[in-house]
LODO-702799 format. One line per field, with one value per residue (C-alpha): residue number from 1; x, y, z; residue in one letter. Coordinates in nm, 3 decimals, padded with zeros to 5 digits, always signed. Example, Ala and Ser with C-alpha at 12.3 -4.5 7.8 and 13.67 -1.06 7.14 Angstrom:
2
resi c(1/2)
east c(+01.230/+01.367)
north c(-00.450/-00.106)
up c(+00.780/+00.714)
resn c(a/s)
This chain:
336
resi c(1/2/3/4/5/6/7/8/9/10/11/12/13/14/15/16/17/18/19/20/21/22/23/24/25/26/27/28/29/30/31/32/33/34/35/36/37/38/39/40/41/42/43/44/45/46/47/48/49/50/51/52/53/54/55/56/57/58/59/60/61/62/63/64/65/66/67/68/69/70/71/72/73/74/75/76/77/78/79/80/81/82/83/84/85/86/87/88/89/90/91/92/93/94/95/96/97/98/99/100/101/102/103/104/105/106/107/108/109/110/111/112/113/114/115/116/117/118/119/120/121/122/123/124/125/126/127/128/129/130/131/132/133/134/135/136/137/138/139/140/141/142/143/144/145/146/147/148/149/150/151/152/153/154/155/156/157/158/159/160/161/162/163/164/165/166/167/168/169/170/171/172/173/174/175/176/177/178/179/180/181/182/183/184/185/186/187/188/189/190/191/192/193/194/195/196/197/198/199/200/201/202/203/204/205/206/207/208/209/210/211/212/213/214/215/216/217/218/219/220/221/222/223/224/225/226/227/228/229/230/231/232/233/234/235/236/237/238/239/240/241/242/243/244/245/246/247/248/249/250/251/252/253/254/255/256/257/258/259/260/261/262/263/264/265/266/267/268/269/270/271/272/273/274/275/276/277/278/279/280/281/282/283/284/285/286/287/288/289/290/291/292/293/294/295/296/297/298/299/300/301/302/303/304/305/306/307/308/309/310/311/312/313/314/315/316/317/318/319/320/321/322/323/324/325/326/327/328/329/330/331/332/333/334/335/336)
east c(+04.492/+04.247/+04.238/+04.469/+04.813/+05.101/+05.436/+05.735/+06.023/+06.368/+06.634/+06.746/+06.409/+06.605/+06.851/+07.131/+06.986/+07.191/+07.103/+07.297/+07.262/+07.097/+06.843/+06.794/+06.734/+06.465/+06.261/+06.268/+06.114/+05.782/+05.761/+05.719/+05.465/+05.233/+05.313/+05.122/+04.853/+04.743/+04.860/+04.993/+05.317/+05.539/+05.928/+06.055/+06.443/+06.721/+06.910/+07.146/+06.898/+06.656/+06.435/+06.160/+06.308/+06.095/+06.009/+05.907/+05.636/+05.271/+05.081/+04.750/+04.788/+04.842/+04.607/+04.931/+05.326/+05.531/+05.847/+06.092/+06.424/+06.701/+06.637/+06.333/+06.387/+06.518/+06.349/+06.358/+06.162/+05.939/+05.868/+05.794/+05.550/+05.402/+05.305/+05.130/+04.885/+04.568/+04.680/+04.737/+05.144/+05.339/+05.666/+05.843/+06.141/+06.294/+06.514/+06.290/+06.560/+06.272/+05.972/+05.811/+05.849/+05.736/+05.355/+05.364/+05.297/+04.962/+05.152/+05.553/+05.670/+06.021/+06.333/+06.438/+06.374/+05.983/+05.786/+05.910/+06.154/+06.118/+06.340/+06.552/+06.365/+06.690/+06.612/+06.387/+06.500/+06.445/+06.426/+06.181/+05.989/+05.807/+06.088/+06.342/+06.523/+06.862/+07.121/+06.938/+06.780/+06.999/+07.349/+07.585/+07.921/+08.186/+08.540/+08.873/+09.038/+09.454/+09.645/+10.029/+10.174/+10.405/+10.665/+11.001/+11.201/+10.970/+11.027/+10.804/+10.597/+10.407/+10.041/+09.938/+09.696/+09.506/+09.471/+09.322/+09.102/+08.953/+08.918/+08.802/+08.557/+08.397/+08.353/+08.202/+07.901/+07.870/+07.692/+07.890/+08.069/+08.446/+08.710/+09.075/+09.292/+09.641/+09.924/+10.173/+10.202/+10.328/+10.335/+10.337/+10.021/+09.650/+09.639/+09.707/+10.018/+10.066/+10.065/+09.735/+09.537/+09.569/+09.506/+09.192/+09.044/+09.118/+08.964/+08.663/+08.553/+08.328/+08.666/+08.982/+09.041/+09.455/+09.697/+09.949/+10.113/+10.043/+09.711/+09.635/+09.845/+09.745/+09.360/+09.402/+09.557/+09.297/+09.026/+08.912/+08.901/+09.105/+09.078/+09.427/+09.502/+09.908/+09.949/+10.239/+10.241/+10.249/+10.271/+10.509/+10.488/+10.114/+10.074/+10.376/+10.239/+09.946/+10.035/+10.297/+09.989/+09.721/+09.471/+09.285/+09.183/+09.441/+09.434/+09.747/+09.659/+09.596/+09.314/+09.160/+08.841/+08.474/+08.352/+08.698/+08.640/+08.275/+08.376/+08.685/+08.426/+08.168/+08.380/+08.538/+08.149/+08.055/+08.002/+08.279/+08.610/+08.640/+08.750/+09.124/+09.434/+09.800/+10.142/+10.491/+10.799/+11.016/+11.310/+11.715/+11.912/+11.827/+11.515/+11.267/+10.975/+10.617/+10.381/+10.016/+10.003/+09.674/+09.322/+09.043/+09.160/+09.338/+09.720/+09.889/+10.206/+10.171/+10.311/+10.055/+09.936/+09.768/+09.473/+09.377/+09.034/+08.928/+08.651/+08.478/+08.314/+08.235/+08.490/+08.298/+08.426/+08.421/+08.374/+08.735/+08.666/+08.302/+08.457/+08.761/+08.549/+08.274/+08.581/+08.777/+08.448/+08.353/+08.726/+08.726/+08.357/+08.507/+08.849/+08.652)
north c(-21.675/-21.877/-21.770/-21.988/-21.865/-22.133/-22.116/-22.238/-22.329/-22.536/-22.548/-22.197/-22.103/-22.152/-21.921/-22.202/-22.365/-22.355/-22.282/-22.489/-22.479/-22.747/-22.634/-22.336/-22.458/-22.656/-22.375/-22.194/-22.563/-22.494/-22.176/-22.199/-22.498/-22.277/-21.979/-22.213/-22.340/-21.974/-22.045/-21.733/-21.814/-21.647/-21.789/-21.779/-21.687/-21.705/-21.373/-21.473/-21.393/-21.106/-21.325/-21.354/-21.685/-21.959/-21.963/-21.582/-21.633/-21.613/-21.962/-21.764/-21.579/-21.882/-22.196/-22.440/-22.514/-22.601/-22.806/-22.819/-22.998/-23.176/-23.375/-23.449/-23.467/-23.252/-23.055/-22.701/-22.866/-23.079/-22.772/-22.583/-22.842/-22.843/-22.460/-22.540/-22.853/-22.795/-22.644/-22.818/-22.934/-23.089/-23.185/-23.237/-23.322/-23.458/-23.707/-23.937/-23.932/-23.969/-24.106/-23.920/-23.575/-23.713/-23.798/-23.413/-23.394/-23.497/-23.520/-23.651/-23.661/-23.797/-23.808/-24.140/-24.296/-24.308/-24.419/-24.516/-24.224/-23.892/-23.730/-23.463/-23.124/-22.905/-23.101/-22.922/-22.545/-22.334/-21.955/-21.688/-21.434/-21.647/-21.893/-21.664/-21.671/-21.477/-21.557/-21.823/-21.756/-21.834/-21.963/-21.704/-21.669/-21.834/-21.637/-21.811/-21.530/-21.583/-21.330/-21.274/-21.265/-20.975/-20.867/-20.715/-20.670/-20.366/-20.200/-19.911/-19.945/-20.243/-20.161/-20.548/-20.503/-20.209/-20.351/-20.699/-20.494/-20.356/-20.678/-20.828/-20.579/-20.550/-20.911/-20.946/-20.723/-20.876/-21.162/-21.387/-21.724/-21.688/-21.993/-21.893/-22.079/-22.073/-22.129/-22.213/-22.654/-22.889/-23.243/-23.311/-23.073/-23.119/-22.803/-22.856/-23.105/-23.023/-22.692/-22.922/-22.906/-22.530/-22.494/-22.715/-22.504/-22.196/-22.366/-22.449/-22.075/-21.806/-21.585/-21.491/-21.232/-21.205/-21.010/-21.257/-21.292/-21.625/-21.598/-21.404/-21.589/-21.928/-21.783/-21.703/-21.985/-22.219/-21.986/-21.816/-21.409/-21.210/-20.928/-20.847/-20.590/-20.525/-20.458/-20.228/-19.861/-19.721/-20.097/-20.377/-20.717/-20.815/-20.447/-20.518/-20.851/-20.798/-20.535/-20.795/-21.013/-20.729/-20.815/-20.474/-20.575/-20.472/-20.174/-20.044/-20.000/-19.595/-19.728/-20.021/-19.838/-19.923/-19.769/-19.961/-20.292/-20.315/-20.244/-20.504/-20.739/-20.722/-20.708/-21.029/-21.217/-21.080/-21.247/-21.128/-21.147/-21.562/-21.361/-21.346/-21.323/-21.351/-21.273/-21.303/-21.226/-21.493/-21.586/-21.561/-21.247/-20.865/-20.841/-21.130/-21.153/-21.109/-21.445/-21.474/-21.766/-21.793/-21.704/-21.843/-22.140/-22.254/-22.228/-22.182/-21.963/-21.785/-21.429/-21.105/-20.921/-20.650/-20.783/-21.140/-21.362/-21.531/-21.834/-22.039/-22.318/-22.675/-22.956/-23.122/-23.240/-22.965/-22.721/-22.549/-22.578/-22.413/-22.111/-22.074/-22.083/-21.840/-21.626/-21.622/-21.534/-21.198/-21.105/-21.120/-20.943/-20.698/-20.651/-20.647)
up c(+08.334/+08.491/+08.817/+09.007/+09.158/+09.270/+09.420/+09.206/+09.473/+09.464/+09.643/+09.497/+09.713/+10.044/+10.306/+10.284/+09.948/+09.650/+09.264/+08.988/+08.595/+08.604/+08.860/+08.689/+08.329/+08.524/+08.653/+08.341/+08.218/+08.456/+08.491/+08.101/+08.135/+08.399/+08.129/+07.853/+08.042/+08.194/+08.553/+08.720/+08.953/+09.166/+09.209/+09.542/+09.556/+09.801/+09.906/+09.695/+09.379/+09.539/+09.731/+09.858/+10.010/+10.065/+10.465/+10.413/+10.166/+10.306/+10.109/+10.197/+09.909/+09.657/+09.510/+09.539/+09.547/+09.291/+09.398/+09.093/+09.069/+09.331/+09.576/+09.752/+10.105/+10.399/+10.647/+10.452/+10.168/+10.449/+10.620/+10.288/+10.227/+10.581/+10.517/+10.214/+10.398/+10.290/+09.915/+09.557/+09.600/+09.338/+09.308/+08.962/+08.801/+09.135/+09.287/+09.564/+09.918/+10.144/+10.099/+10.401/+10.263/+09.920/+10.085/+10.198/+09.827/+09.630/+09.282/+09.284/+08.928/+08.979/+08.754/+08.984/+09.344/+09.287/+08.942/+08.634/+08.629/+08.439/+08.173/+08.327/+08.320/+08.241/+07.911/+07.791/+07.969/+07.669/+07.678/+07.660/+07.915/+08.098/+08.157/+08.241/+08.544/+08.646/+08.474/+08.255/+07.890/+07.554/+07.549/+07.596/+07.384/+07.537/+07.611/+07.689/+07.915/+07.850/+08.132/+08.182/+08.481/+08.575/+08.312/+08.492/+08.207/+08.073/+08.375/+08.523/+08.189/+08.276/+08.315/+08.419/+08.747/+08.628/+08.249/+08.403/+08.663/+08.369/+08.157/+08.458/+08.524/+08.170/+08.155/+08.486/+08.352/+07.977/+07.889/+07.837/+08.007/+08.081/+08.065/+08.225/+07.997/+08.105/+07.791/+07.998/+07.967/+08.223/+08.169/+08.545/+08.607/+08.606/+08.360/+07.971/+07.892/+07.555/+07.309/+07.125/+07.413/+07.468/+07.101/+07.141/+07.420/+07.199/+06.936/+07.113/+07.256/+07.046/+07.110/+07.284/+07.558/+07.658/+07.774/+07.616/+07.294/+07.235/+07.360/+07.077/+06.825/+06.933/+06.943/+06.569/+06.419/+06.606/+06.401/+06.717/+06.716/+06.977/+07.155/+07.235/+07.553/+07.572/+07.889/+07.854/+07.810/+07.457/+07.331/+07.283/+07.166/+07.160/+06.950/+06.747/+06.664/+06.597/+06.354/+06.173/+06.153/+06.033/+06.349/+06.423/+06.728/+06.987/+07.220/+07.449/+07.831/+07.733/+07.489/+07.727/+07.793/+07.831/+07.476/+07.309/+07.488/+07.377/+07.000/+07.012/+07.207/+06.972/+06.644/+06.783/+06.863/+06.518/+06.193/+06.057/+06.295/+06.164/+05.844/+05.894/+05.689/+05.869/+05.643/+05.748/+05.568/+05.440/+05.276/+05.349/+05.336/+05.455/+05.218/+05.338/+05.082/+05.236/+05.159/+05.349/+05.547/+05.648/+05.525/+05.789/+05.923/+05.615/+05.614/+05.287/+05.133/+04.858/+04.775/+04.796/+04.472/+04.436/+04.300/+04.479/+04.442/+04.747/+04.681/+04.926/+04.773/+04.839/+04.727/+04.444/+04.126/+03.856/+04.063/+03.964/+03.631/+03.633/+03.822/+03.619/+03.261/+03.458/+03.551/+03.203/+03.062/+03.272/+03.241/+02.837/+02.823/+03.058/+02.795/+02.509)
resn c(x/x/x/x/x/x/x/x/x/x/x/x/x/x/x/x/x/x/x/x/x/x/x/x/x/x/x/x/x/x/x/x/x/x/x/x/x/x/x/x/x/x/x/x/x/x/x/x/x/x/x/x/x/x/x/x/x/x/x/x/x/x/x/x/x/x/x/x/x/x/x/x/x/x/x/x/x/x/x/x/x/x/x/x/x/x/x/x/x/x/x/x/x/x/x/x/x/x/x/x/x/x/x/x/x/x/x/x/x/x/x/x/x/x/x/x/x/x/x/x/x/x/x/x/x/x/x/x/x/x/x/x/x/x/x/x/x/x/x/x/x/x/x/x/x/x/x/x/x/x/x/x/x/x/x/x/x/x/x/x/x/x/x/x/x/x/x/x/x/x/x/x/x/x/x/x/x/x/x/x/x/x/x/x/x/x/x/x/x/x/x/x/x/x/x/x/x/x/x/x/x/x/x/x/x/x/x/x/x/x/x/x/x/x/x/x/x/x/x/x/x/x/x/x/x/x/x/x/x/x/x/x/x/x/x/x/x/x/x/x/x/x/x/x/x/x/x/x/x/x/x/x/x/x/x/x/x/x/x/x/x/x/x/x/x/x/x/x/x/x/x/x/x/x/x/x/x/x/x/x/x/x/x/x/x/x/x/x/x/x/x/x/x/x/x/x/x/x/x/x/x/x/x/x/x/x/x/x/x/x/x/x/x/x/x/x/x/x/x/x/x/x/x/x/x/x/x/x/x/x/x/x/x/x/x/x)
């Protein structure tokens, strides 16, 4: 470090200020900039985040502000300014409202309203120690959260409000992003209008938390893992199910605990929960024939054996004829 000390503020720096994504992914920007050219900074914070908030901050102790992100006008960021007269201030990455708090400044590097116009610093947010700020850093896995309502018809059994406190409760303290994705479809609503469009939400989280059946069997057969809570005592269709299908991971409301949720959670965010195989039995008459119906995301039907060769492989010409002379090979070594 080379001796100088600045303040990093933004609107996330004020009492009544707010802190978006955006805003955030911006910080992280300069406070990684400062990191890389040896410029020791402090971030001022609203409550909200820890503080110290802005107005509370003594400028005594620094070389210079750094004003990151939103817009540029307003008395709180004026006033901020107005504290630091007589110091190195900069503003960056902002949008130009009023020009008379942008002369409080000696640099204004502007995203629009002053200047050609800078690239957007949430750009550029990255990760890493020095640009951390809470709640930013790496993407974080993305859940779709599926609930059921109340259930009469299993009477006194139903465990619904304390199984979703829980759910709720664990997800509030992992890392990762939750999406409430409601299966039920109304073509009169705002909310999904067809079964695709629940599918392609499914589809387009890291995994699938529910209470519901088809929360879980949708989640699967759009290639997302599940983590499947039945929210009745002892069990009853989302178990049942899930055995039918050969999913592991499905606990009862007696099993929905911390050490279980983290397992299920992280078995489902793994590389290996995309590796699923679904059966079903088939055919007319009292003894239906079991066929597996999906590997992956690939639907087929074809009956079980006991001994069955799975290959992933590009689709290039030859290719089935390289593995089948490869296979019929090692298989007559082996008889030989």
């Amino acid at each position: 470090m080379d001796g100088r000390r600045f303040l990093v503020a933004g609107w996330f720096s004020f009492l009544h200020g707010e802190a978006t994504a955006g805003d955030l992914d911006a910080l992280a920007t300069v406070r990684r900039w400062l990191g890389r050219a040896g410029v020791a900074h402090d971030v001022a914070w609203s409550p909200a985040f820890g503080g110290p908030e802005a107005g509370t901050v003594d400028p005594a102790g620094y070389t210079g502000l750094v004003f990151a992100c939103g817009p540029l006008g307003g008395e709180p960021v004026a006033s901020l300014a107005r504290r630091f007269a007589g110091r190195r201030r900069v503003a960056v990455g902002v949008s130009v409202v009023d020009t008379a708090t942008a002369a409080l400044f000696d640099v204004v590097l502007a995203r629009d309203g002053l200047g050609p116009g800078w690239p957007d610093l949430a750009l550029d947010g990255g990760s890493g120690p020095e640009a951390t700020a809470p709640g930013s850093g790496d993407r974080w896995p993305v859940l779709a959260l599926v609930t059921v309502g109340d259930q009469p018809e299993y009477g006194d059994r139903g465990r619904h409000a304390a199984v979703h406190r829980a759910l709720r409760s664990h997800l509030d303290r992992a890392e990762v992003a939750v999406v409430e994705v409601d299966t039920r479809v109304d073509p009169r609503a705002p909310r999904q209008r067809s079964p695709a469009q629940v599918r392609g939400l499914l589809g387009a989280a890291d995994a699938v938390v529910t209470t519901r059946l088809h929360g879980m069997v949708l989640g699967l057969r759009s290639g997302t893992p599940a983590l499947a809570v039945d929210p009745i005592d002892g069990g009853a269709k989302v178990c049942r199910q899930a055995a039918t299908l050969g999913w592991p991971a499905a606990v009862t409301p007696a099993s929905c605990t911390e050490p279980a949720l983290d397992r299920w959670l992280g078995f489902c965010l793994g590389p290996t929960a995309g590796d699923a195989v679904a059966g079903t039995l088939a055919g007319p008459g009292a003894r239906p024939e079991p066929r597996v119906v999906m590997v992956d995301d690939h639907t087929l039907e074809i009956p079980p054996a006991e001994h069955m060769l799975l290959v992933h492989n590009d689709d290039r010409p030859g290719m089935v004829g390289v593995v089948g002379m490869a296979m019929t090979s090692t298989c007559w070594k082996a008889c030989r």
